[in-house]
N, CA, C and O atoms as a GROMACS GRO file, in nm:
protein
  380
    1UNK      N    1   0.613  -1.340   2.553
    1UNK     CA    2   0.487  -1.276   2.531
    1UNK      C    3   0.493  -1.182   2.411
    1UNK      O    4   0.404  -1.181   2.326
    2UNK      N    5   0.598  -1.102   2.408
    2UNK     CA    6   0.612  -1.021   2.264
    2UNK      C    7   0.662  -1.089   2.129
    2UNK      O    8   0.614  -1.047   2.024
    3UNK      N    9   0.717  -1.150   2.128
    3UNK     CA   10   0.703  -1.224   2.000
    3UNK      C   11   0.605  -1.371   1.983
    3UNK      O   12   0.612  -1.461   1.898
    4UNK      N   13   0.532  -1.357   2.078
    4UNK     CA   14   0.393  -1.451   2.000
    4UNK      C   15   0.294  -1.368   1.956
    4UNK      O   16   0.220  -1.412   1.868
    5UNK      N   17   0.269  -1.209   2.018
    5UNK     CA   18   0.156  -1.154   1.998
    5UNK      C   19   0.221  -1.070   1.840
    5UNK      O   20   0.138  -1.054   1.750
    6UNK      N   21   0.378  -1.017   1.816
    6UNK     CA   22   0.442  -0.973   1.705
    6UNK      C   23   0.500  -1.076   1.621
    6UNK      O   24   0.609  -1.130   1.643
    7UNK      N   25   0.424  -1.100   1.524
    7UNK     CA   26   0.475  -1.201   1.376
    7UNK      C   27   0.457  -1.106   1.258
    7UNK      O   28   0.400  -0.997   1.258
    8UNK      N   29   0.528  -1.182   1.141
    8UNK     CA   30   0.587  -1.072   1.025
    8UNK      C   31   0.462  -1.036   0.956
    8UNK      O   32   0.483  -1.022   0.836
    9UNK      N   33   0.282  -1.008   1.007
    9UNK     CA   34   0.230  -0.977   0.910
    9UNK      C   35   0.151  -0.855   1.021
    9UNK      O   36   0.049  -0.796   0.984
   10UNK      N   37   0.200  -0.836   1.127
   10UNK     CA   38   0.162  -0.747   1.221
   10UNK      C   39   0.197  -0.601   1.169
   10UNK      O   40   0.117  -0.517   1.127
   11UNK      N   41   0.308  -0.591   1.180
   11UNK     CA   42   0.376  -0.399   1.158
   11UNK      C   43   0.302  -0.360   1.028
   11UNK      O   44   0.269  -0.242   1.021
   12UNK      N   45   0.266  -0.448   0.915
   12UNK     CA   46   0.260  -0.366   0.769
   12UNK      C   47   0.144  -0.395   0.792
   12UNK      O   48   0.092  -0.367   0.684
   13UNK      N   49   0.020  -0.452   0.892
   13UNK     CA   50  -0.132  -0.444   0.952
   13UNK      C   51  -0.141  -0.293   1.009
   13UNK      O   52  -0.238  -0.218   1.006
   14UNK      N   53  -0.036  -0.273   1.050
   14UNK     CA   54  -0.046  -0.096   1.140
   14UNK      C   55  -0.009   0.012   1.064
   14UNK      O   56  -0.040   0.130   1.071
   15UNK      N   57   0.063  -0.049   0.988
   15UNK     CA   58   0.098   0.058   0.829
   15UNK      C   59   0.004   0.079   0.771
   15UNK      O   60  -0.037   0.195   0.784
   16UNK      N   61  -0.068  -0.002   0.692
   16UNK     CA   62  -0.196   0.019   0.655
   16UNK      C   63  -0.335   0.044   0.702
   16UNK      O   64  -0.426   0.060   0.620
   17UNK      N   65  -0.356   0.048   0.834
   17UNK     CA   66  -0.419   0.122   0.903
   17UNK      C   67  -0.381   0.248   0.918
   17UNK      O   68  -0.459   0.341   0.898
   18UNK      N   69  -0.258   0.265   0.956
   18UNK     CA   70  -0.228   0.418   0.924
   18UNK      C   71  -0.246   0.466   0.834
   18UNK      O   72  -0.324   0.560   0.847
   19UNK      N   73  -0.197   0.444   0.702
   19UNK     CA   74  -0.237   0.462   0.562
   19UNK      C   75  -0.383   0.497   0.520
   19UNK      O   76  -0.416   0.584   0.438
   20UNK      N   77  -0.475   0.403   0.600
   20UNK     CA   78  -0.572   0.440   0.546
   20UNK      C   79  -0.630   0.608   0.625
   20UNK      O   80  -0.666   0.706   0.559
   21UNK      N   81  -0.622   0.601   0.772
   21UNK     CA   82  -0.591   0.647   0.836
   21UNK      C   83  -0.540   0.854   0.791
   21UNK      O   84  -0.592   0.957   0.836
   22UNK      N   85  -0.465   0.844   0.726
   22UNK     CA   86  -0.443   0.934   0.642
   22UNK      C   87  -0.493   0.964   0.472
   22UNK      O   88  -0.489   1.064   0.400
   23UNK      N   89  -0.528   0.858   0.457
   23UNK     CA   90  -0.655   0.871   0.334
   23UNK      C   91  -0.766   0.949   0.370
   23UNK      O   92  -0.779   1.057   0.314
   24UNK      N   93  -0.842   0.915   0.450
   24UNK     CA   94  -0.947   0.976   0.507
   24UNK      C   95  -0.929   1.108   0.525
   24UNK      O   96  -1.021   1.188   0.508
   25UNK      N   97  -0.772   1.153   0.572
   25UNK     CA   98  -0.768   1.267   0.654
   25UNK      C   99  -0.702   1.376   0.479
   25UNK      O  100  -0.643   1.485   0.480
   26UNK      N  101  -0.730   1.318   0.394
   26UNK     CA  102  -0.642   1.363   0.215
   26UNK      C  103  -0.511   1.396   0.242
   26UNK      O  104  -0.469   1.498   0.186
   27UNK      N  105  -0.437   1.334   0.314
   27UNK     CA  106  -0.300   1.337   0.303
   27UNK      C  107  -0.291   1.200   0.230
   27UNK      O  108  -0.308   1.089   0.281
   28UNK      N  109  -0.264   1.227   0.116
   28UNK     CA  110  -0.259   1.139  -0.001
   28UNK      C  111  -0.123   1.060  -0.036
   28UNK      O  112  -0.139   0.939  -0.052
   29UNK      N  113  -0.014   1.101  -0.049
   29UNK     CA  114   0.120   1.086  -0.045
   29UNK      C  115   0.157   1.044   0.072
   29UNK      O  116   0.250   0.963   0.067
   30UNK      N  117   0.120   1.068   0.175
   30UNK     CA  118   0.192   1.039   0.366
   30UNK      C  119   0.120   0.878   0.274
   30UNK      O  120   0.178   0.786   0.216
   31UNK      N  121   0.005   0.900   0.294
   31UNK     CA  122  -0.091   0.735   0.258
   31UNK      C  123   0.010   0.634   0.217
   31UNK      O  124   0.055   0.537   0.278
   32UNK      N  125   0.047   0.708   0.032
   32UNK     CA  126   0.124   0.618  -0.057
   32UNK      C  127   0.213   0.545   0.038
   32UNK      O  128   0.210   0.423   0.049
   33UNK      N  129   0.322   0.650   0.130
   33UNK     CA  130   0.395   0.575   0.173
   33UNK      C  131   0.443   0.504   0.264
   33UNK      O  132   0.553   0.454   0.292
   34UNK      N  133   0.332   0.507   0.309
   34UNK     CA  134   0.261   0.408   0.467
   34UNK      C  135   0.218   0.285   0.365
   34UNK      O  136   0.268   0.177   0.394
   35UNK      N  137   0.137   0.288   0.254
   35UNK     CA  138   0.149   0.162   0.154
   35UNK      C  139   0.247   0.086   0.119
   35UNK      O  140   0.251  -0.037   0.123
   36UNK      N  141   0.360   0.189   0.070
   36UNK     CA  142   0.486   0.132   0.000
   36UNK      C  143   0.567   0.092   0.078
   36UNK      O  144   0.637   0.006   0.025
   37UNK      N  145   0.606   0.123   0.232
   37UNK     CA  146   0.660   0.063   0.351
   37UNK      C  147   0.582  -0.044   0.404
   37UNK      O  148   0.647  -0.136   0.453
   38UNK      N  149   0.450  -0.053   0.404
   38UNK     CA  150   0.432  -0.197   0.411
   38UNK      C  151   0.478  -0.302   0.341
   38UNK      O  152   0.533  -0.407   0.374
   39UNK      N  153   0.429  -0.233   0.191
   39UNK     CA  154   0.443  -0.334   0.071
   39UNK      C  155   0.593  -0.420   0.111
   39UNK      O  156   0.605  -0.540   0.133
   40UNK      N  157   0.692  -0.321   0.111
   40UNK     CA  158   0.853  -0.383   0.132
   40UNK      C  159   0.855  -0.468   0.244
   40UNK      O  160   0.946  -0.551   0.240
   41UNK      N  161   0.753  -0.473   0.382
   41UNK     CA  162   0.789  -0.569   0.463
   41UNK      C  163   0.754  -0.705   0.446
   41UNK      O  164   0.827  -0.803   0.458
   42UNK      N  165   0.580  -0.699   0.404
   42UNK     CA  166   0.531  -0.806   0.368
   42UNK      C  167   0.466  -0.800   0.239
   42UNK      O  168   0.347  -0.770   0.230
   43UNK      N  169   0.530  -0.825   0.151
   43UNK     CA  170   0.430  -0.756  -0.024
   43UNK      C  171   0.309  -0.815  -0.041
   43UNK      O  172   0.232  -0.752  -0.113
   44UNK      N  173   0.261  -0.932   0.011
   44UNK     CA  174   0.104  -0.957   0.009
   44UNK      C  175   0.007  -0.865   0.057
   44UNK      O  176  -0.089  -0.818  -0.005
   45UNK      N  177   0.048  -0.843   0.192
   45UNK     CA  178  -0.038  -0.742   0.284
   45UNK      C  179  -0.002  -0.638   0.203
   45UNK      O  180  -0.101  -0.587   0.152
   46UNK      N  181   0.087  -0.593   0.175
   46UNK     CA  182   0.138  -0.425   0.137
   46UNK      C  183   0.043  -0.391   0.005
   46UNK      O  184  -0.043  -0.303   0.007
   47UNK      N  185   0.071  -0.472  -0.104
   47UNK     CA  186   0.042  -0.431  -0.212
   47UNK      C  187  -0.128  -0.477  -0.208
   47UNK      O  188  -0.219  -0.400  -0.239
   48UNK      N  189  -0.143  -0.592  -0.170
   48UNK     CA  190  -0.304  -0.564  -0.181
   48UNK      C  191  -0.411  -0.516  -0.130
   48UNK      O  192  -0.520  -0.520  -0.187
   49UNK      N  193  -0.381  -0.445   0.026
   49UNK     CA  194  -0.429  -0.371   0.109
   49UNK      C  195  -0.383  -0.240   0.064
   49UNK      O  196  -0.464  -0.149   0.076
   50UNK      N  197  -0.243  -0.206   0.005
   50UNK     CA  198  -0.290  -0.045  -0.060
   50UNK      C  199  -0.357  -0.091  -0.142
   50UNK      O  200  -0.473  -0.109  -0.105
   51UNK      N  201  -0.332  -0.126  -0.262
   51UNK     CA  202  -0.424  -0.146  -0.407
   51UNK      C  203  -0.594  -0.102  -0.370
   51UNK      O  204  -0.664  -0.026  -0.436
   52UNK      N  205  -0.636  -0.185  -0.230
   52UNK     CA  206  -0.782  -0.209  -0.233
   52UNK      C  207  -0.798  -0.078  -0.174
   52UNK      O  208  -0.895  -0.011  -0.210
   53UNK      N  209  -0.683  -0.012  -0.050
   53UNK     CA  210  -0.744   0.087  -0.019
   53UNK      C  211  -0.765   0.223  -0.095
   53UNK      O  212  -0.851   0.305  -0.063
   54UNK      N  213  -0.670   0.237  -0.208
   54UNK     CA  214  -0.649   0.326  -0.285
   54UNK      C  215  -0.778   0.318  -0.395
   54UNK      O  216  -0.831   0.421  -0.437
   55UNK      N  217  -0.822   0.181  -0.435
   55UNK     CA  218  -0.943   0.148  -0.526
   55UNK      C  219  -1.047   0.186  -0.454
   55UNK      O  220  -1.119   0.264  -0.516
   56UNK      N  221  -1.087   0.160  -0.337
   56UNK     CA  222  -1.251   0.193  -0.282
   56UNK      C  223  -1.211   0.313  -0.256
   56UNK      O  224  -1.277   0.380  -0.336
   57UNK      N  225  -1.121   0.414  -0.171
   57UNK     CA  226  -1.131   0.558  -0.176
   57UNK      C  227  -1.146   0.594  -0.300
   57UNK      O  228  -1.207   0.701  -0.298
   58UNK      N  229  -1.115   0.551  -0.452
   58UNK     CA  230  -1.141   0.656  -0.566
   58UNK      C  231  -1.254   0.661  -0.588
   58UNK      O  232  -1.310   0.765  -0.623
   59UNK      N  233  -1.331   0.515  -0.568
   59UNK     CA  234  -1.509   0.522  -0.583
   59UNK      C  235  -1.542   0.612  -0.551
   59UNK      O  236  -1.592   0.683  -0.638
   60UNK      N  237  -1.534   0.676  -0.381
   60UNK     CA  238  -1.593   0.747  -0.337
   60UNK      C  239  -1.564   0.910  -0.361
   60UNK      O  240  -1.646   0.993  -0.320
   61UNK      N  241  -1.467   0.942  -0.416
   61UNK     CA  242  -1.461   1.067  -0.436
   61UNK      C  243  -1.489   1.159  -0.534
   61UNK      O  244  -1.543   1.109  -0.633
   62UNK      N  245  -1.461   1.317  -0.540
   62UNK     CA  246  -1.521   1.373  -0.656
   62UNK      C  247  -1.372   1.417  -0.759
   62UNK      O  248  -1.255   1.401  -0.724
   63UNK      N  249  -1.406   1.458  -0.853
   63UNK     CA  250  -1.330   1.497  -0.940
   63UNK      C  251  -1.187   1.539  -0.917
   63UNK      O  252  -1.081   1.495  -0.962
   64UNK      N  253  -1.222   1.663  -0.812
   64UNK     CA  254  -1.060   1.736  -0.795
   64UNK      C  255  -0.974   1.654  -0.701
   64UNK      O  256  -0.852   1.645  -0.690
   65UNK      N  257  -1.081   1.593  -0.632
   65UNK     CA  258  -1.011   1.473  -0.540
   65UNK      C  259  -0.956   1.380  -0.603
   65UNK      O  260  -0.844   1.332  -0.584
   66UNK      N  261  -1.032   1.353  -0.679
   66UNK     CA  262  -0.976   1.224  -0.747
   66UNK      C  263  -0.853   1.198  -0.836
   66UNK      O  264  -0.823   1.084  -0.872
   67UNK      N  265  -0.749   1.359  -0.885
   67UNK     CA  266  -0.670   1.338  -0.952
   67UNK      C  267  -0.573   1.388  -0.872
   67UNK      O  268  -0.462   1.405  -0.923
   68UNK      N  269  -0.587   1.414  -0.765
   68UNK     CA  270  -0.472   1.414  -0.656
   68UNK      C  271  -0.458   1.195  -0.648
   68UNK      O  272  -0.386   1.104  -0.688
   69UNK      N  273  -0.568   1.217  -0.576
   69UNK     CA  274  -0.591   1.078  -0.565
   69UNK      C  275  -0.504   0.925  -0.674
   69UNK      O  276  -0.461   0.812  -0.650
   70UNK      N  277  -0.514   0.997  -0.770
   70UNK     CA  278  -0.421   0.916  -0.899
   70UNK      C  279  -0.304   0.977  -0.891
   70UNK      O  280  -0.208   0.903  -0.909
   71UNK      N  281  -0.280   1.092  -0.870
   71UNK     CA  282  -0.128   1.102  -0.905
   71UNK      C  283  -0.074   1.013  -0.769
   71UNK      O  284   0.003   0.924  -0.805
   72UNK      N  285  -0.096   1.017  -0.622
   72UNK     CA  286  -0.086   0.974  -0.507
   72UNK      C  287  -0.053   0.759  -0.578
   72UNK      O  288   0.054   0.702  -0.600
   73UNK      N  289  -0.162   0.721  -0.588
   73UNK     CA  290  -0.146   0.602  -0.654
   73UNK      C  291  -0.024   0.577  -0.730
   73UNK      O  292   0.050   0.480  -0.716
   74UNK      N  293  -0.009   0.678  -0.816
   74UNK     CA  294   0.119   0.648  -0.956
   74UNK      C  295   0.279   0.692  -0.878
   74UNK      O  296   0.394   0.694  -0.921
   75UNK      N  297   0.217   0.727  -0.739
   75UNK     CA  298   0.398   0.726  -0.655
   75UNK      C  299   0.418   0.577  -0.612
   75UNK      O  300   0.512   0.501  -0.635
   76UNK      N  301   0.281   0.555  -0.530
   76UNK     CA  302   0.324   0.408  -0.472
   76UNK      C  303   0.331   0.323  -0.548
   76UNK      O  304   0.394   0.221  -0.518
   77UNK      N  305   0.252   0.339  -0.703
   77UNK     CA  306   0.321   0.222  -0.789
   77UNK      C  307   0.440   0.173  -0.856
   77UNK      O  308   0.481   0.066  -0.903
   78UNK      N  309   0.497   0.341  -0.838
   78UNK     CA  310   0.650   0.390  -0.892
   78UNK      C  311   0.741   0.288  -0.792
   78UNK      O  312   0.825   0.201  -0.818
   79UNK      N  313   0.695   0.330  -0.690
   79UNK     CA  314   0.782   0.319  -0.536
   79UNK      C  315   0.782   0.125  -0.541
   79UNK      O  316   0.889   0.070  -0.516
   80UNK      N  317   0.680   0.053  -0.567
   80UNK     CA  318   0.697  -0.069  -0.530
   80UNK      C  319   0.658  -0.144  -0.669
   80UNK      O  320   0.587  -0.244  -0.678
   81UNK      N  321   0.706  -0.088  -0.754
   81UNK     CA  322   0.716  -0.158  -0.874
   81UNK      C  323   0.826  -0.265  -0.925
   81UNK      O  324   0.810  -0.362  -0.998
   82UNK      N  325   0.962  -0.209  -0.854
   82UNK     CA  326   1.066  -0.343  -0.811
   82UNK      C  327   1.054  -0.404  -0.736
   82UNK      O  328   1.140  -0.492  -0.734
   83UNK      N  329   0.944  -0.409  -0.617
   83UNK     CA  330   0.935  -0.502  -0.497
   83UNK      C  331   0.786  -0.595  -0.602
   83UNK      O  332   0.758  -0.710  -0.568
   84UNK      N  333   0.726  -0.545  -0.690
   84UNK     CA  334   0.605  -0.625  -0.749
   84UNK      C  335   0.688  -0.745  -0.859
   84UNK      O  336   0.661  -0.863  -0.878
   85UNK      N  337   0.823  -0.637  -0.930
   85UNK     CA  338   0.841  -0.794  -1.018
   85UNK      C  339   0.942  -0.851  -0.994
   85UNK      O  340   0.976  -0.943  -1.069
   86UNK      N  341   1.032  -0.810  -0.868
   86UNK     CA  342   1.122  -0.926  -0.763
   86UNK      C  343   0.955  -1.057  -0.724
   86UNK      O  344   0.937  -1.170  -0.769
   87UNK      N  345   0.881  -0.987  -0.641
   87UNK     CA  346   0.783  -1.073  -0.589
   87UNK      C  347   0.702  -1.146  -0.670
   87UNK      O  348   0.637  -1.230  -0.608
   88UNK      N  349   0.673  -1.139  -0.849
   88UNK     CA  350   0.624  -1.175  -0.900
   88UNK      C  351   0.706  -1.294  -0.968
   88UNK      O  352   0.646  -1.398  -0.996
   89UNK      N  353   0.860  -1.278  -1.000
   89UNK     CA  354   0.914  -1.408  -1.058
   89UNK      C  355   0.972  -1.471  -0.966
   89UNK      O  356   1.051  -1.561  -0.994
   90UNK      N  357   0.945  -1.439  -0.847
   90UNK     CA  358   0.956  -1.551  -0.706
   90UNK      C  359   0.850  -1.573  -0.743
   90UNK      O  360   0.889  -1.531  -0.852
   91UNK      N  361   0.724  -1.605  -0.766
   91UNK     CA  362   0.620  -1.668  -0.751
   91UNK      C  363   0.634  -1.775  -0.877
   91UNK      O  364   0.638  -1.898  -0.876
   92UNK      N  365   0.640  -1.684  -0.984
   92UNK     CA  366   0.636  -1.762  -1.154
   92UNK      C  367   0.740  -1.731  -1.202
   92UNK      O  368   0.731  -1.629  -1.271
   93UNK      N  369   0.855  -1.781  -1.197
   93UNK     CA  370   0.978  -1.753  -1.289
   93UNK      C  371   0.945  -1.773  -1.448
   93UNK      O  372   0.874  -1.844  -1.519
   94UNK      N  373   1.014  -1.698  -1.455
   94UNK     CA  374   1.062  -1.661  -1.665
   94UNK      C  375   1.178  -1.680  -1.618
   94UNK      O  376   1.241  -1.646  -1.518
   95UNK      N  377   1.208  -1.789  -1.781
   95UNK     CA  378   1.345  -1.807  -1.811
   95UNK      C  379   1.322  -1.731  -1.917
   95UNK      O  380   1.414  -1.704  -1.995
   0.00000   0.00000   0.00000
């Protein structure tokens, strides 16, 4: 019963609910890295569920928010920027 209802795209589904979870609440950084621990389990879910959640929260906010808000972004991009181009020339290799 527990490993039919737990498969590998479940835990980084609860990460990013948490993540967002703490967006809402402007703990901005906890966010990033509830993103970037997803990203490393499953990098589809990770990186494009932060990406989107980090993109529609900037819509909505104001100024002083918003450059917390970017610096917050430029950790988790720091943070999973070797998990983006391991995952990217698994997809499309360069020779």
């Amino acid at each position: 019963m527990i490993t039919r209802d737990f498969y590998a795209s479940q835990l980084p589904l609860g990460l990013l609910l948490f993540g967002i979870v703490q967006l809402l609440d402007n703990k901005y950084f906890l966010s990033a890295l509830c993103f970037s621990f997803a990203s490393y389990l499953h990098p589809q879910v990770g990186i494009i569920g932060g990406s989107i959640a980090f993109s529609a929260y900037f819509v909505s906010t104001d100024k002083t928010e918003a450059i917390r808000l970017v610096k917050s972004f430029m950790f988790y991009a720091v943070i999973i920027l070797p998990l983006y181009i391991l995952y990217k020339n698994e997809i499309d290799p360069v020779f």
